[in-house]
LUMKOLBA-483547 format. One line per 4 residues: their letters; for each residue x, y, z of C-alpha. Coordinates in steps of 0.25 Angstrom, whole numbers. Each point is the difference from the previous one (the first is absolute). Example, Ala and Ser with C-alpha at 12.3 -4.5 7.8 and 13.67 -1.06 7.14 Angstrom:
<rs>
AS = 49/-18/31 ~ 6/14/-2 $
</rs>
This chain:
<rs>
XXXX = 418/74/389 ~ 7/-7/-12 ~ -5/12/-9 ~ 7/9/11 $
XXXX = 12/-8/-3 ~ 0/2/-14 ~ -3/14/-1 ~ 10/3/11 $
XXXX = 11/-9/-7 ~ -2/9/-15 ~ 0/13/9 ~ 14/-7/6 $
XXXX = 1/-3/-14 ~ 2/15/-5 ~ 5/5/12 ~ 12/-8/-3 $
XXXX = 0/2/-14 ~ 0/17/3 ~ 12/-3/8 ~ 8/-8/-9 $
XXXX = -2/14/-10 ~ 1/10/11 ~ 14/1/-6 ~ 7/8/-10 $
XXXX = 11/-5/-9 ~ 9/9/-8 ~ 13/-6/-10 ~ 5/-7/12 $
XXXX = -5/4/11 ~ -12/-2/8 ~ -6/13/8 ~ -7/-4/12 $
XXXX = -2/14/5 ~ -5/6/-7 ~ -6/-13/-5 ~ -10/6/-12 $
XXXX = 4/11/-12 ~ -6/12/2 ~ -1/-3/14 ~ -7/14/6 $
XXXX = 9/7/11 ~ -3/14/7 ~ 8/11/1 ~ 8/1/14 $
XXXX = -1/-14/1 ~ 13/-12/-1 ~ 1/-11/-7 ~ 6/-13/3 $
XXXX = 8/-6/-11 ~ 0/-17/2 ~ 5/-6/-13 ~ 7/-13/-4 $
XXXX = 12/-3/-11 ~ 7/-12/-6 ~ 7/-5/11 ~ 12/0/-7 $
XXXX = 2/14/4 ~ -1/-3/15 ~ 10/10/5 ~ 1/10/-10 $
XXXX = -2/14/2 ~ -14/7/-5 ~ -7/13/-2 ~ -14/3/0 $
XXXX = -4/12/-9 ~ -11/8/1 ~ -4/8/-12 ~ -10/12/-1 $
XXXX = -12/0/-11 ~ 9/8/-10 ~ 10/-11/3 ~ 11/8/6 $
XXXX = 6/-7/13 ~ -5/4/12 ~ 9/-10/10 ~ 10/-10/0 $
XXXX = -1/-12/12 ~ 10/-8/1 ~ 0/-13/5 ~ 6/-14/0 $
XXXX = -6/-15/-4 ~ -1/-10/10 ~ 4/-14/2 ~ -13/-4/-7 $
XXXX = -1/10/-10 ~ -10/10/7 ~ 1/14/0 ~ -8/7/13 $
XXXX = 0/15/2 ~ -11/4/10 ~ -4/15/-1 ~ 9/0/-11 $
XXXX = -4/15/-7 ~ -13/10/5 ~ -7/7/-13 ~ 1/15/-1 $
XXXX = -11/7/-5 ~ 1/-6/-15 ~ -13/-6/-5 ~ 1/-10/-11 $
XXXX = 5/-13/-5 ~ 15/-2/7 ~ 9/-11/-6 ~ 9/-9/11 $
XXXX = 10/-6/-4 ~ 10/-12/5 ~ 15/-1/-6 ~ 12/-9/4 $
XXXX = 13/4/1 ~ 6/4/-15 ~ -10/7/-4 ~ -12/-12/-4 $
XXXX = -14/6/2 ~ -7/-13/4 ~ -16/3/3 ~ -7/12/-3 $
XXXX = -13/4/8 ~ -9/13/1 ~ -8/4/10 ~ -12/10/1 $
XXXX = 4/13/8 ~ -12/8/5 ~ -7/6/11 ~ -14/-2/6 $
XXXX = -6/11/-2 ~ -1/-3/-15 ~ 2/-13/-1 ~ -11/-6/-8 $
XXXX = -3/-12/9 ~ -13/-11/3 ~ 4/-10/10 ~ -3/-14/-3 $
XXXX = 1/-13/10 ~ 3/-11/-9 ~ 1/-15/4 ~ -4/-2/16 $
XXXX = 1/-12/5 ~ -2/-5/16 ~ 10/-10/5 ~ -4/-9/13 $
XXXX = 11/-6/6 ~ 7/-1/-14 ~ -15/-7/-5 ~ -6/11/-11 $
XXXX = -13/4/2 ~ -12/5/-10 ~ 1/14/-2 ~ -10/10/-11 $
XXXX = 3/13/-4 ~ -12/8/-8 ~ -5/13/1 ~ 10/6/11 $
XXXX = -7/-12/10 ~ 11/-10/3 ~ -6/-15/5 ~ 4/-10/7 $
XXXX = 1/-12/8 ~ 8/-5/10 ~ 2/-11/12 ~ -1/1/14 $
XXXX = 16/-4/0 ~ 9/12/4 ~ 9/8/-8 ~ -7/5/-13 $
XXXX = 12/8/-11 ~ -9/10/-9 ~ 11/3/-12 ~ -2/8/-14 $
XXXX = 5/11/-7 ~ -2/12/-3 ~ 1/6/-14 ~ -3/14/-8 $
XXXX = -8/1/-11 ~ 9/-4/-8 ~ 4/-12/6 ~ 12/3/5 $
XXXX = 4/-3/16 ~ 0/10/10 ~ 7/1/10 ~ 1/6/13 $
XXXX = -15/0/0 ~ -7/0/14 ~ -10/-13/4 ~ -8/1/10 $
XXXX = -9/-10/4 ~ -13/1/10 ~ -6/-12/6 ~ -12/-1/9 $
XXXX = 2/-14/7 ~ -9/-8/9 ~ 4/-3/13 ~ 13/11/-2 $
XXXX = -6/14/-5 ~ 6/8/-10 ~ 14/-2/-4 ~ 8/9/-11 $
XXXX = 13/-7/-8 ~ 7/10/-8 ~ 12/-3/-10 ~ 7/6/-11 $
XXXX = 3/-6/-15 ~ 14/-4/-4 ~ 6/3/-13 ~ -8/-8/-10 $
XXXX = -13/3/9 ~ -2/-11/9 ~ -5/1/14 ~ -4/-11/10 $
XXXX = -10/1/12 ~ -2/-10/12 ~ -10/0/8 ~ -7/-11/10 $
XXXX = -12/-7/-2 ~ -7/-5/13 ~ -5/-14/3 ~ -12/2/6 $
XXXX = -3/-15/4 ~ 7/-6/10 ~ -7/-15/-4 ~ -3/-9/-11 $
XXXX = -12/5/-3 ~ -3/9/-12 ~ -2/14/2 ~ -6/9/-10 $
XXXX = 10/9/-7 ~ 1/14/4 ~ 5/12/-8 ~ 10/10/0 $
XXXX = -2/14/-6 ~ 8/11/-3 ~ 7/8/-10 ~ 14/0/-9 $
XXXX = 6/14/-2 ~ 9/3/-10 ~ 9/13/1 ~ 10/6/-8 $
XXXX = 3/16/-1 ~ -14/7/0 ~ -6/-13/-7 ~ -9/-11/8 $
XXXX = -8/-10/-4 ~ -8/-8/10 ~ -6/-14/-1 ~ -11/-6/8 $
XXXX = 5/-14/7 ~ -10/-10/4 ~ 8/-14/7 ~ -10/-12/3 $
XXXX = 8/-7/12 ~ -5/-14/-3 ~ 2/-11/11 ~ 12/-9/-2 $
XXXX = -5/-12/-6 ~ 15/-7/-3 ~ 3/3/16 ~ -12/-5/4 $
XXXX = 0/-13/-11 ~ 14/-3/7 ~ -7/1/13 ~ -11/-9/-4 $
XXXX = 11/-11/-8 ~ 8/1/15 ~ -12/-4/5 ~ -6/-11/-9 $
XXXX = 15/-7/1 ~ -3/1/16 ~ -12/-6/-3 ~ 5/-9/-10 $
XXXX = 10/-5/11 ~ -11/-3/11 ~ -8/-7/-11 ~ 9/-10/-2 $
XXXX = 3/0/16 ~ -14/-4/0 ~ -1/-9/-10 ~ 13/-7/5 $
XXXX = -8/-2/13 ~ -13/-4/-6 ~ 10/-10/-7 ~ 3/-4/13 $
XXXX = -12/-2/5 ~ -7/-6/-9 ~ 10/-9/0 ~ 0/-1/16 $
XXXX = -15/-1/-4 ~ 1/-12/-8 ~ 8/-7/12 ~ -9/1/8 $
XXXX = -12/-4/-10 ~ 9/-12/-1 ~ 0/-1/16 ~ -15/2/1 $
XXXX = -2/-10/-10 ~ 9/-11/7 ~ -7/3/13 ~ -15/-2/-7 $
XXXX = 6/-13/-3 ~ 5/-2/14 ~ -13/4/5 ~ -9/-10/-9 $
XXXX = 9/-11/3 ~ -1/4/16 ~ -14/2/-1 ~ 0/-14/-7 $
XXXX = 8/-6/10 ~ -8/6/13 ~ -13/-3/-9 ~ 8/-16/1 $
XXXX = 2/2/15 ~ -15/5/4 ~ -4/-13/-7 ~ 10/-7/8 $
XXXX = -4/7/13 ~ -13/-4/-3 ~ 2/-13/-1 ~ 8/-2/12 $
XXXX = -11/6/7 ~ -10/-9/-4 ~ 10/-11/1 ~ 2/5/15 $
XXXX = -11/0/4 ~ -4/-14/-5 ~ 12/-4/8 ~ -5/9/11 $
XXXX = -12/-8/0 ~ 7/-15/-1 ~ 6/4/12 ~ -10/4/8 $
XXXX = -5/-14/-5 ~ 14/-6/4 ~ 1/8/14 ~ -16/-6/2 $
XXXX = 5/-15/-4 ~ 14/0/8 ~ -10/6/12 ~ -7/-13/-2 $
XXXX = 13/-8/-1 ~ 5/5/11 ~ -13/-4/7 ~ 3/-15/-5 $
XXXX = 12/1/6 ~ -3/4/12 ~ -11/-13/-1 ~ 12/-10/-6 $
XXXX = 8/8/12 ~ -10/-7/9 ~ -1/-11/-6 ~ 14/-4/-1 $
XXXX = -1/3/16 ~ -8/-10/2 ~ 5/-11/-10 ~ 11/5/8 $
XXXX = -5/-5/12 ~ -6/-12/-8 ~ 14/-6/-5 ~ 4/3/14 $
XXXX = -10/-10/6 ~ 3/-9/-13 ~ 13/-1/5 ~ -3/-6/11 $
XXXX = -10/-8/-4 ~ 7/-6/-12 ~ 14/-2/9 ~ 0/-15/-7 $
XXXX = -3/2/-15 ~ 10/-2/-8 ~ 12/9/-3 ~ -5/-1/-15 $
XXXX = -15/4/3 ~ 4/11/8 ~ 9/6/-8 ~ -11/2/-9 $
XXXX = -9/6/8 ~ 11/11/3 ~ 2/3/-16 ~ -14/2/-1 $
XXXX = 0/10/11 ~ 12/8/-6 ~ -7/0/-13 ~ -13/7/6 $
XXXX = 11/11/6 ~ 6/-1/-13 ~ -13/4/-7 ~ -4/10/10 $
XXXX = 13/9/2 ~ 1/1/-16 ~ -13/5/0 ~ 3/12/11 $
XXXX = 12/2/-10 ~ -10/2/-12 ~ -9/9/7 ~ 13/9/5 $
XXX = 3/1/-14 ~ -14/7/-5 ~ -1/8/12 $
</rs>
């Protein structure tokens, strides 16, 4: 592609270098049309006069001589210089049947002959003529294209990207412009058939064609390129000359590159989408290492403690069922006590009865003696009520 480039930027090159010199110039004034000395015209035909002069003389009247080959004149135009300094006559004079070199001239008012130009009269039964095509070149979308001219087979390559401009120029064998000269253009396209363009050269032998060049895939994958045949034909009087054309259609790699860049931002977007998330998460992630890390500590020191508790339990159990055991002892013992009691119960019944007969029978001891006996009694019921107290207490 870059070699394309090139080769298309040196045919743009000398396209626009033609056309900077598709001009004549003359004392002062500079002929557009006819735009080259010795410009060939046919008998029966107009011609055009489109010249320009020091604006100075804007608004000045003009004439426009024609002079035969023997020069005598043959016509007088007159005319006037515009704002600018241009002088346009359209179909200003038609040649009569007088072949040879003609002179045209441009004069101001007063008299000054300012530009002097000749032109060639003739007719196309004789006229001596081999038509060349000289500098084609292929615009698309304004972007030049590669184009070869050899051996009457004109080459070329194009994009699948619309509007394609075919320009050149056709010249006699002398190298002068013709114009007038019918183009016609045959094109055999895929997809469409066969279309036919047709145009006509301007003054200094220019012509431009357009035509469409079909995009055959709709996606972003490469096609293969396809090509477009047909012919160039170029006519003027009873001469032709036809060239063979030959377009490859290649697929549009600069659409289908912006399509792909559209693309890889897209993607370049939800890549960092992604990566903000995985930010996000690894950092959520890390939290909860942080939390799972806390909690294995938790869980050790839990295990730990339940590890503490399960010895604790353990040696309550034991602990209980020693105690279990004393008090089976205990309850067996306070089972005996009890019987005692029950005995000392009976006993005290009878000592009871005992101090009862006592009483009577030691009527005359003294008060001191009897008072002994009495505390001696309340010391036995002392000794016994504390120890149903002790034996409650167990139980």
């Amino acid at each position: 592609m870059k070699k394309t480039f090139v080769l298309s930027t040196l045919i743009l090159i000398s396209l626009a270098a033609l056309v900077s010199t598709a001009v004549y110039t003359s004392g002062n004034v500079t002929f557009y049309s006819p735009s080259v000395n010795g410009q060939i015209y046919y008998i029966g035909k107009s011609i055009t006069i489109d010249a320009a002069v020091p604006q100075q003389f804007a608004g000045d009247a003009a004439t426009i001589n024609f002079f035969f080959p023997n020069s005598t004149l043959a016509a007088t135009i007159p005319t006037t210089v515009n704002s600018t300094g241009g002088i346009y006559v359209p179909n200003a004079y038609t040649f009569p049947n007088v072949i040879g070199i003609w002179q045209i001239t441009v004069e101001i008012a007063g008299g000054v002959a300012v530009g002097t130009i000749s032109v060639n009269v003739t007719t196309t039964k004789i006229a001596p003529i081999i038509l060349t095509l000289q500098n084609l070149a292929m615009y698309e979308n304004t972007y030049p294209q590669f184009v070869e001219f050899a051996n009457g087979v004109i080459t070329a390559v194009v994009m699948q990207n619309g509007t394609v401009n075919l320009m050149g120029y056709v010249y006699n064998s002398t190298v002068a412009p013709i114009s007038g000269a019918n183009v016609t253009l045959v094109l055999n396209i895929p997809t469409i058939g066969t279309k036919t363009f047709t145009t006509t050269t301007s003054s200094n032998g220019s012509f431009s064609l357009s035509f469409q060049v079909p995009a055959l895939a709709q996606s972003l994958s490469l096609v293969s390129s396809y090509l477009i045949s047909g012919t160039l034909t170029v006519t003027y009087g009873i001469h032709t000359v036809t060239y063979n054309l030959f377009i490859s259609a290649i697929p549009n790699y600069l659409s289908t590159i912006v399509a792909l860049n559209n693309e890889i931002n897209v993607l370049k977007s939800e890549i960092a989408s992604l990566n903000a998330t995985i930010a996000n998460l690894n950092k959520s992630l890390g939290s909860a290492n942080a939390q799972i890390s806390n909690l294995q500590s938790e869980i050790s020191s839990l295990s730990s403690e339940i590890s503490q508790l399960n010895s604790t339990v353990s040696s309550l159990s034991s602990q209980l069922s020693s105690l279990s055991s004393q008090y089976t002892t205990l309850n067996s013992e306070v089972s005996k006590l009890n019987s005692n009691i029950s005995s000392l119960s009976a006993s005290l019944n009878a000592l009871s009865a005992e101090v009862a007969s006592l009483k009577s029978s030691v009527g005359s001891l003294t008060t001191i003696a009897y008072g002994g006996i009495i505390a001696g009694i309340i010391g036995i019921i002392v000794a016994i009520v504390a120890i149903v107290l002790v034996m409650r207490r167990i139980s």
